[in-house]
C-alpha positions, 0 to 999 in steps of 0.5 A: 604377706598381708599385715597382720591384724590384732585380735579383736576381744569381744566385751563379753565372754561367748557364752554371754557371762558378764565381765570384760574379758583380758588376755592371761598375759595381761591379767596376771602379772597385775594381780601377783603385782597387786597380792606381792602390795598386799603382803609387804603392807601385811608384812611392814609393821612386823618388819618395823617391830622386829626387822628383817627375818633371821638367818635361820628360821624357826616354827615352834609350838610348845604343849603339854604331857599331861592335863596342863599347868606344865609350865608352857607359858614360861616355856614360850616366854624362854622361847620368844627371843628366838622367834619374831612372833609369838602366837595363842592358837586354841583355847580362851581365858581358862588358860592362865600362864604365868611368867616370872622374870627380873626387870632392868633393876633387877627386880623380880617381876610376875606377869599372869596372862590368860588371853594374850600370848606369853613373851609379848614382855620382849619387845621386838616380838609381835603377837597374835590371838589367832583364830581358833582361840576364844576371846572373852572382850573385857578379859582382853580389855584387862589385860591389854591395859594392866599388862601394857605398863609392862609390856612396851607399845602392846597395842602396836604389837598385838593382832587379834582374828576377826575370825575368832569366836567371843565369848559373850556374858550368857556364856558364862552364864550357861556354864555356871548354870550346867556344872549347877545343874550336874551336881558335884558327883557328875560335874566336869569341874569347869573354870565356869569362864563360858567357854563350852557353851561358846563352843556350843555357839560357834559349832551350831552356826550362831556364834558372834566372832571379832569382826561381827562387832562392825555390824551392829544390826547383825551383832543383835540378830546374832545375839537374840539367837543365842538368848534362844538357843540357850532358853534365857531371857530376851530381854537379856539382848540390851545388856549383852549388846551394851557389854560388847558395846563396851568393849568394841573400839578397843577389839576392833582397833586391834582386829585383822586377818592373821590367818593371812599375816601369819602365812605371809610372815611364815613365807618371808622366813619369819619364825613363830613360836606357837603357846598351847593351852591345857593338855593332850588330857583335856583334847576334846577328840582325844581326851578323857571324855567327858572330863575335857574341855571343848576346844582341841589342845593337841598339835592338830589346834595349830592347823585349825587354829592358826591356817598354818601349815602343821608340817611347816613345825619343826619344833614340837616342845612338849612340857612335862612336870616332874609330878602329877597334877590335875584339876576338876574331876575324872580319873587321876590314876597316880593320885596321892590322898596322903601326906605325899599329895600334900607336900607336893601341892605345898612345895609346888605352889599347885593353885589354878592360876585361873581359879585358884583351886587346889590342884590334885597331886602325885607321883609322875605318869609315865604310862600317860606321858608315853600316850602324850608323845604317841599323839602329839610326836613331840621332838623335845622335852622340858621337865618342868619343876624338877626342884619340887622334887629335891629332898624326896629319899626316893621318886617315885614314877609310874611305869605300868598300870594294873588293869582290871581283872588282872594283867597289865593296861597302857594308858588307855582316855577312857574314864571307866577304864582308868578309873579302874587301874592302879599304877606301877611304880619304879623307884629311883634314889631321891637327891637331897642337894637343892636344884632351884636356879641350876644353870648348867646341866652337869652341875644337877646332882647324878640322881636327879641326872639318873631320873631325867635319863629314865624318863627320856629312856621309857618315852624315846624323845630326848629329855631337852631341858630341866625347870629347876625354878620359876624365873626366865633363867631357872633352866638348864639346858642339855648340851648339844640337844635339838632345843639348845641348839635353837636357843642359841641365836647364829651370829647373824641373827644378833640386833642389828646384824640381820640381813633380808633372806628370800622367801622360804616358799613361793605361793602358788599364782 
């Protein structure tokens, strides 16, 4: 037989495209090679931080059932120890979360964080400001250098999105101007902190992201636009840019692509713990239009504000109050004007942890809370703040609204619809015994065990937890529930006792 000749690759395809051409063979094994060196460098200063993945892998993401301030920052910090990275995927510094713990001597310390993502106190955990959250550059810059002294090596284990959206000084401006100009009847009661008008920007094509800092000439053009889309001043542009300025080296030293590490980490079987921002109430799809912010607060955020799969979750932990709160304007169907509203707001400590407005306060919402799990499917509940309730002869919670002109409604976001409706209330027997700092589930009085039933009974999703207190320790757990179970760490998963697991799924070549 006539010996074989190798095939001859001609330089360029036979359509004359441009590019060398290589056999399939060949090309692909280097290019998996090269992404596989590409996701371990990714991947090495997590290992670094918080070791190889655990045994058991966990996606959490932690949401509210109301309007927000429900506790979610504590929540995610309670939760943290059992994830590797704890991530903020909506929302900007209109948020306030708060987190109360005691420190090595004992001590009680108060942490308030508005961009970075509550639980970066625990050390061995990274954290990411993920895409689709809106970073305000000096509100940043504050709390890396404020709350670094108690947070050890912050700046080693903090990533921020070169794809997430700044908000810029004009924004804040813009926003003062707009609840200005709206008066005080038709004022959406914003934190005033630009985040509209920054949405604005980044809807309409204009907005200056992270990674924009690197490019000077562009930041401007992108600035001046801005200027003229909101009709201020162009002289304005020289203080824009020098507050950027201002803040850029700090920005940028922490800026990457965590839409890329975070499928990276999830790939490997690491577990993230997911902190929302306001509530379901808030949603600007979904919401009490226009009474809502601009960013989304429902579970969707977490597809659109991180690039994670949503379905990978499997934990979806919603925090309720035990009452009713709510800040700025629109309807509040339980809303207590009396002496009850009062107490509530005394005994809750209920000021905006952003702005330190006077919360408005009443009975919980159950009709509310029933549309909240219809829409965000959450698979465990924390009633948060149950021992704001202790002393009450009796609790009172809304089961039904009256609706207009007669007959019986469901929660229904729309304002002139709500505004018209009147609850329904159940009474249940109050406990006079303290609940602040109860541990153990059985150890609540009956009555206030009997209101955690009722709830879980009327919303079909297991009553996981009570908040009977601020600090990390006040919860108290229901045995044997989904959300004791992954906050009791496997054997193998304890310091030093990890061992590598392979990937969870195989990305397609």
């Amino acid at each position: 037989m006539p010996e074989e000749t190798a095939p001859v690759v001609p330089p360029v395809p036979p359509d004359g495209g441009g590019g060398a051409v290589t056999e399939r063979p060949v090309l692909l094994p280097a290019l998996l090679e090269a992404r596989e060196r590409r996701r371990r460098e990714a991947l090495a200063p997590l290992e670094e931080i918080a070791g190889p993945p655990p045994s058991r892998q966990h996606l959490t993401w932690v949401g509210d059932l109301q309007q927000g301030d429900g506790g979610k920052g504590a929540m995610t910090d309670r939760l943290t120890p059992f994830h590797q990275i704890t991530a903020r995927v909506q929302g900007g510094d209109n948020a306030g979360h708060t987190t109360v713990f005691q420190d090595a001597e004992g001590q009680t310390r108060v942490l308030k964080n508005h961009l970075l993502p509550s639980g970066l106190r625990h050390p061995r955990v990274l954290g990411v400001i993920a895409n689709g959250v809106l970073v305000n550059a000096e509100t940043l810059a504050s709390e890396v250098r404020e709350l670094g002294r108690e947070m050890p090596a912050l700046r080693n284990r903090l990533l921020v999105s070169d794809r997430a959206h700044l908000v810029l000084p004009l924004h804040r401006e813009v926003d003062a101007r707009q609840e200005r100009e709206r008066g005080a009847s038709q004022a959406i009661g914003t934190t005033r902190r630009g985040i509209g008008p920054a949405n604005v920007s980044k809807v309409n094509r204009i907005g200056v992201r992270v990674g924009d800092l690197r490019d000077p000439e562009y930041l401007r053009r992108r600035v001046e636009q801005n200027l003229r889309f909101f009709q201020l001043p162009p002289r304005q542009a020289d203080r824009e840019l020098a507050w950027l300025a201002r803040h850029r080296d700090l920005v940028l030293s922490l800026a990457g692509d965590s839409v890329g590490f975070l499928n990276a980490a999830v790939d490997a079987g690491y577990s993230v713990v997911l902190e929302g921002a306001q509530g379901p109430m808030l949603d600007i799809e979904h919401g009490v239009y226009p009474y809502v912010t601009t960013s989304p607060t429902a579970f969707y955020s977490v597809s659109s504000g991180s690039g994670l799969d949503g379905s990978l979750v499997d934990n979806r932990v919603g925090v309720l109050k035990a009452y009713q709160t709510m800040v700025g304007n629109g309807p509040f169907v339980t809303e207590d004007l009396s002496t009850l509203g009062d107490r509530l707001r005394s005994a809750g400590e209920e000021f905006g942890t952003t702005t330190g407005r006077s919360r408005r306060c009443g009975w919980l919402d159950l009709v509310h809370a029933r549309w909240a799990v219809a829409l965000n499917r959450y698979s465990s509940i924390v009633v948060t703040k149950l021992d704001v309730l202790d002393g009450f002869d009796h609790v009172g919670i809304c089961v039904g609204y009256t609706a207009p002109g007669g007959g019986h409604s469901d929660f229904v976001p729309d304002n002139a619809h709500l505004s018209r409706c009147a609850p329904v209330y159940c009474w249940l027997p109050g406990w006079r015994t303290s609940t602040r700092g109860v541990r153990d589930y059985a150890d609540l009085p009956a009555e206030a065990r009997n209101f955690l039933r009722c709830i879980e009974d009327y919303l079909g999703v297991e009553v996981a937890a009570a908040g009977v207190g601020p600090a990390q320790h006040d919860l108290a757990l229901v045995p044997g529930s989904r959300l004791a179970r992954l906050m009791t760490p496997a054997k193998e998963d304890e310091p030093g006792a990890r061992a590598p697991v392979p990937p969870r799924r195989t990305p397609p070549p």
